[in-house]
DOZA-281190 format. One line per 10 residues: number of its first residue (from 1); their letters; for each residue x, y, z of N, C-alpha, C. Coordinates in Angstrom, 2 decimals, always signed. Each point is the difference from the previous one (the first is absolute). Example, Ala and Ser with C-alpha at 12.3 -4.5 7.8 and 13.67 -1.06 7.14 Angstrom:
residues 2
1	as	+13.19/-5.69/+7.80/-0.89/+1.19/+0.00/+0.90/+1.20/+0.00  -0.35/+1.05/-0.72/+0.82/+1.19/+0.06/-0.77/+1.09/+0.73
***
This chain:
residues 70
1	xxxxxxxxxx	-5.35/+19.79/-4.03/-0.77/-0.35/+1.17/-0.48/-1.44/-0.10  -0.37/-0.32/-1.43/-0.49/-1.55/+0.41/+1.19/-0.84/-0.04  +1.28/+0.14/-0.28/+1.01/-0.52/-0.04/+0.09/-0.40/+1.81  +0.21/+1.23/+0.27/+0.04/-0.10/+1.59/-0.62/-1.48/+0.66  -1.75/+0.41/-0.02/-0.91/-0.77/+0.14/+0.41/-1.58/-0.51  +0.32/+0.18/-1.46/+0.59/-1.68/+0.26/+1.28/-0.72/+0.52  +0.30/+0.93/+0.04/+1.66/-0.39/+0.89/-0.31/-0.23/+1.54  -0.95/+0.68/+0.05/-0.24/-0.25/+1.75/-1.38/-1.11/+0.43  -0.56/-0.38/-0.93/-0.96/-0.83/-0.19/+0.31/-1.12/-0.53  +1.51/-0.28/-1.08/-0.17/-1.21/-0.55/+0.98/-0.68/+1.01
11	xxxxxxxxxx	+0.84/-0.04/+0.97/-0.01/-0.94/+1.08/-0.90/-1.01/+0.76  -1.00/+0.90/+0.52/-0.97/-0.35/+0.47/-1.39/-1.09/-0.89  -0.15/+0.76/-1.20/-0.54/-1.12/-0.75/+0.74/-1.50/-0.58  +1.11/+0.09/-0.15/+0.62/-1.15/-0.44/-0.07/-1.03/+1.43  +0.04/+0.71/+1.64/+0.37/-0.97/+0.62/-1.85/-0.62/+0.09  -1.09/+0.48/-0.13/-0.80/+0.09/-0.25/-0.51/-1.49/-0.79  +0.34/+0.13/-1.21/-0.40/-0.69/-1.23/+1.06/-0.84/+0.30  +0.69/-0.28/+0.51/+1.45/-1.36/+0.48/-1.27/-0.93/+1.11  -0.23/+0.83/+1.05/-0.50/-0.54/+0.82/-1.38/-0.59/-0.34  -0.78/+0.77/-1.16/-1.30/-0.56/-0.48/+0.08/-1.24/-0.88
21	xxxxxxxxxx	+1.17/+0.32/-0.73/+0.29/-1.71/-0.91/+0.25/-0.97/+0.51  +1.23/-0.11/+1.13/-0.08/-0.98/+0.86/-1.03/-0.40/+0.92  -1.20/+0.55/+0.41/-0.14/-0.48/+0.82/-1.55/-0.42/-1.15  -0.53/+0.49/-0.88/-1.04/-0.39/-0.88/+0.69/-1.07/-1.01  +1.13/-0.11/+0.22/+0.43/-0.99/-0.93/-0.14/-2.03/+0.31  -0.29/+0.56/+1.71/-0.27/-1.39/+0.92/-0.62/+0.31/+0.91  -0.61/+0.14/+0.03/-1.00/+0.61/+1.73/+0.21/-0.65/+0.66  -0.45/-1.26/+0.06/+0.07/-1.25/+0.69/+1.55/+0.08/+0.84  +1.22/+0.04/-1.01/+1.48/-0.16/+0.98/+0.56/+1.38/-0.38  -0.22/+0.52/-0.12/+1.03/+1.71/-0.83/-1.08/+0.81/+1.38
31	xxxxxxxxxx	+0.47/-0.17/+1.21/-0.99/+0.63/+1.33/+1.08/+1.15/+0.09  -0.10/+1.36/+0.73/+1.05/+0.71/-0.27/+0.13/+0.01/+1.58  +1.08/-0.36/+0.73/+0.62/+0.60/+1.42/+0.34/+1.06/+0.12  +0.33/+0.56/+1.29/+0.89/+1.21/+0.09/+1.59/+0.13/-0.01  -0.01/-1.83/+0.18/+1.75/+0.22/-0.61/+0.17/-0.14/-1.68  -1.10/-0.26/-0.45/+0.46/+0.23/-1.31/-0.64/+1.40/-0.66  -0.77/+0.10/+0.59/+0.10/+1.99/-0.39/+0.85/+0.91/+0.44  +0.39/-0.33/+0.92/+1.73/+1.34/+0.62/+0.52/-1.04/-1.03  +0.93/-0.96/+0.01/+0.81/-0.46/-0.98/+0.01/+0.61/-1.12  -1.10/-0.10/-0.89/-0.52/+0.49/-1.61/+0.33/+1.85/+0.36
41	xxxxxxxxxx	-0.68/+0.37/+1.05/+0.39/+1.75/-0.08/+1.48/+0.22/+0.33  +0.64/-0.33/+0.39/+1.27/-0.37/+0.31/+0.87/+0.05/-1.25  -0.35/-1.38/-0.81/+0.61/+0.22/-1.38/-0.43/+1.02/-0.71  -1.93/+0.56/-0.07/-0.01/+0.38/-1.06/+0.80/+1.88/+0.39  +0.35/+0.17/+1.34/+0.25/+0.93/+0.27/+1.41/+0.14/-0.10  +1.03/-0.89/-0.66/+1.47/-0.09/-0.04/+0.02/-0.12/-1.79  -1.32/-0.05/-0.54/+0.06/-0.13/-1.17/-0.22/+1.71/-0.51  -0.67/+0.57/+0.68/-0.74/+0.92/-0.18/+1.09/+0.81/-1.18  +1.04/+0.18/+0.23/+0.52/+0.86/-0.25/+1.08/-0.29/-1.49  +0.18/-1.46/+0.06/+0.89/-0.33/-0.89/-1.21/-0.24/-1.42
51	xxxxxxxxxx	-1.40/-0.09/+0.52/-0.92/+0.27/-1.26/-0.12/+1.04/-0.53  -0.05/+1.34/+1.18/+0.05/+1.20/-0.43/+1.02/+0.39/-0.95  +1.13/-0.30/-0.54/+0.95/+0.14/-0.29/-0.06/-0.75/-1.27  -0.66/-1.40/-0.63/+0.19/-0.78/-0.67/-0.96/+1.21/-1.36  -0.84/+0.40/+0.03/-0.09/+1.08/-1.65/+1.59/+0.50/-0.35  +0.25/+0.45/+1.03/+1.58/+1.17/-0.30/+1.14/-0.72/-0.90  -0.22/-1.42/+0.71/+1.00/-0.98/-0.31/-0.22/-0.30/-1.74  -1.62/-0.16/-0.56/-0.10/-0.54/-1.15/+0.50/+1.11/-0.23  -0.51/+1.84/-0.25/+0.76/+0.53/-0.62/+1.28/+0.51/-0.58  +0.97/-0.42/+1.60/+1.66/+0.11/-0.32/+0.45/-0.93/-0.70
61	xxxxxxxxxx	-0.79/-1.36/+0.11/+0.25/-1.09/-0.77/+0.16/+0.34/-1.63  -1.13/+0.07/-0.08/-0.72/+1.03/-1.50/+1.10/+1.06/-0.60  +0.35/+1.02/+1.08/+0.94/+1.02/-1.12/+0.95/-0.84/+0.05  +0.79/-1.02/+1.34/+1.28/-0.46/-0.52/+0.52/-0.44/-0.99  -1.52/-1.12/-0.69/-0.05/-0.37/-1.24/+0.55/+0.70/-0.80  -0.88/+1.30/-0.47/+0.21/+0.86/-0.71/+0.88/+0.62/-0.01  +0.96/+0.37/+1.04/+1.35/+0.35/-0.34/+0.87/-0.67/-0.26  -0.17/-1.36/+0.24/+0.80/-0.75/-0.38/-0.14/-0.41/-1.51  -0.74/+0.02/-0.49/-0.56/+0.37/-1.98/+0.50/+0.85/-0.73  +0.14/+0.81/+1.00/+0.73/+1.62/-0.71/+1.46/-0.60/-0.27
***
């Protein structure tokens, strides 16, 4: 269940903490528009999925190693 919870929550916080660094990183010129927030959800929503996927990847990586040792 909390697996769930972060799978469905850590989208949302990353675009979150993207948008809080940039824009605390310069207040002054880092102003956020609405074309650069659809833009950023845009990517981070075409990303969404090829991150989801990137744990799986270290592990096939991982046994390939290892069979390839054998």
């Amino acid at each position: 269940m909390t697996e769930t919870l972060v799978y469905s929550l850590a989208p949302s916080l990353v675009t979150v903490a993207c948008f809080s660094t940039y824009v605390l990183s310069d207040p002054a010129n880092n102003l956020l528009t609405t074309e650069k927030v659809f833009a950023c959800m845009a990517i981070f929503n075409i990303l969404r999925l090829p991150m989801f996927f990137l744990p799986r990847l270290f592990m096939e990586t991982a046994r390939l190693f290892v069979s390839i040792r054998r």
